[in-house]
C-alpha positions in Angstrom: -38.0 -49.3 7.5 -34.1 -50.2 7.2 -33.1 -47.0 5.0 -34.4 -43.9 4.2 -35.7 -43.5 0.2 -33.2 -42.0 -1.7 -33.4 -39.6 -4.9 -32.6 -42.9 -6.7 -35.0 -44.6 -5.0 -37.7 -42.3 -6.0 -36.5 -42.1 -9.1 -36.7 -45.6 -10.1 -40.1 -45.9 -8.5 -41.6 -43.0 -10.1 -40.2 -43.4 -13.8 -41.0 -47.4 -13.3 -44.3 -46.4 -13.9 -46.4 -45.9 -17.2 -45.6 -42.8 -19.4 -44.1 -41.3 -16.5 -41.5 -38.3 -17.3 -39.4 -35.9 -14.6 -40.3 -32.2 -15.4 -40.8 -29.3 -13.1 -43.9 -27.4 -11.5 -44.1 -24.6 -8.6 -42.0 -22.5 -11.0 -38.7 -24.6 -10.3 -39.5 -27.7 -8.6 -38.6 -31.0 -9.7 -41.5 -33.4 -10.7 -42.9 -36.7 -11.9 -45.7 -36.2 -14.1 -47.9 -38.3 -16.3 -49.0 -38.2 -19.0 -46.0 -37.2 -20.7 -46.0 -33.4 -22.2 -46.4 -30.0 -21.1 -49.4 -30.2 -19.7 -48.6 -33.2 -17.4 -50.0 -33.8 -14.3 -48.0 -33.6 -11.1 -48.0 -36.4 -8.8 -44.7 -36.7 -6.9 -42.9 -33.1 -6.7 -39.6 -32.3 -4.5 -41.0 -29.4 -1.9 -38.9 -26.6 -1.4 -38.5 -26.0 2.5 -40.9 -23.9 3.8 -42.0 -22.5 7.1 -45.4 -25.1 7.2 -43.4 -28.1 7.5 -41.1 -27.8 10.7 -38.8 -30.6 11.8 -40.2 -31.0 16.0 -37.0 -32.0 16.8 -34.8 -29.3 15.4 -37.1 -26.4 14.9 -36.0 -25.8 11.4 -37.5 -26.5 8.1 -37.2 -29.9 6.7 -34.7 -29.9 4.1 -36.0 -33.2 2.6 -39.8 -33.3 1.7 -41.5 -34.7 -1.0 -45.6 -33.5 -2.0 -47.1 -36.9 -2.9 -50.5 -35.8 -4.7 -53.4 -39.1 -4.0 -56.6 -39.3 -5.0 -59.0 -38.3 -2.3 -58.6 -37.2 1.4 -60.0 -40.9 2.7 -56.2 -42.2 0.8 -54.0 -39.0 2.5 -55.7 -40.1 6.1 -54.9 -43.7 5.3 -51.2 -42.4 4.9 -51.1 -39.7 7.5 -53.2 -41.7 10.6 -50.8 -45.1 9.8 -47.7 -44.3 12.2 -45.8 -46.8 11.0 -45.6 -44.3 7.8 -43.3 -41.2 7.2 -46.1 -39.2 6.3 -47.7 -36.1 7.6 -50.4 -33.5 5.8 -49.0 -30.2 5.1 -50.7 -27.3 5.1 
């Protein structure tokens, strides 16, 4: 990875899909949902930091995290075991 993703990375990744819009969830919490409306489903949200996702190096919350929602726990193990890959699971 050269750079980090940025808010306008994600942006233009997230609204570059089909019927795609940028609501909220959690009460607050910016997210892309499809399909557009109310009742949209989550599938990208902005995580607010939170004592269950701890930055090893610093000791203090990430300031940074993104909940990516994927369709069964065999595709979050194919992102979470891959170390060449950001991710980790949350609790």
């Amino acid at each position: 990875m050269e750079r980090k993703a940025t808010p306008g990375d994600i942006d233009a990744i997230c609204r570059g899909l089909p019927e795609v819009v940028l609501g909220t969830s959690w009460g607050d919490r910016p997210t892309y949902k499809v399909p557009q409306g109310p009742k949209g489903r989550g599938f990208v949200l902005y995580r607010a930091p939170h004592k269950t996702a701890i930055n090893p190096e610093s000791g203090e919350p990430y300031q940074d995290l993104l909940v990516i929602v994927v369709p069964d726990d065999a595709a979050k193990s194919a992102l979470v075991e891959d170390p060449s890959l950001p991710f980790f699971a949350g609790r």
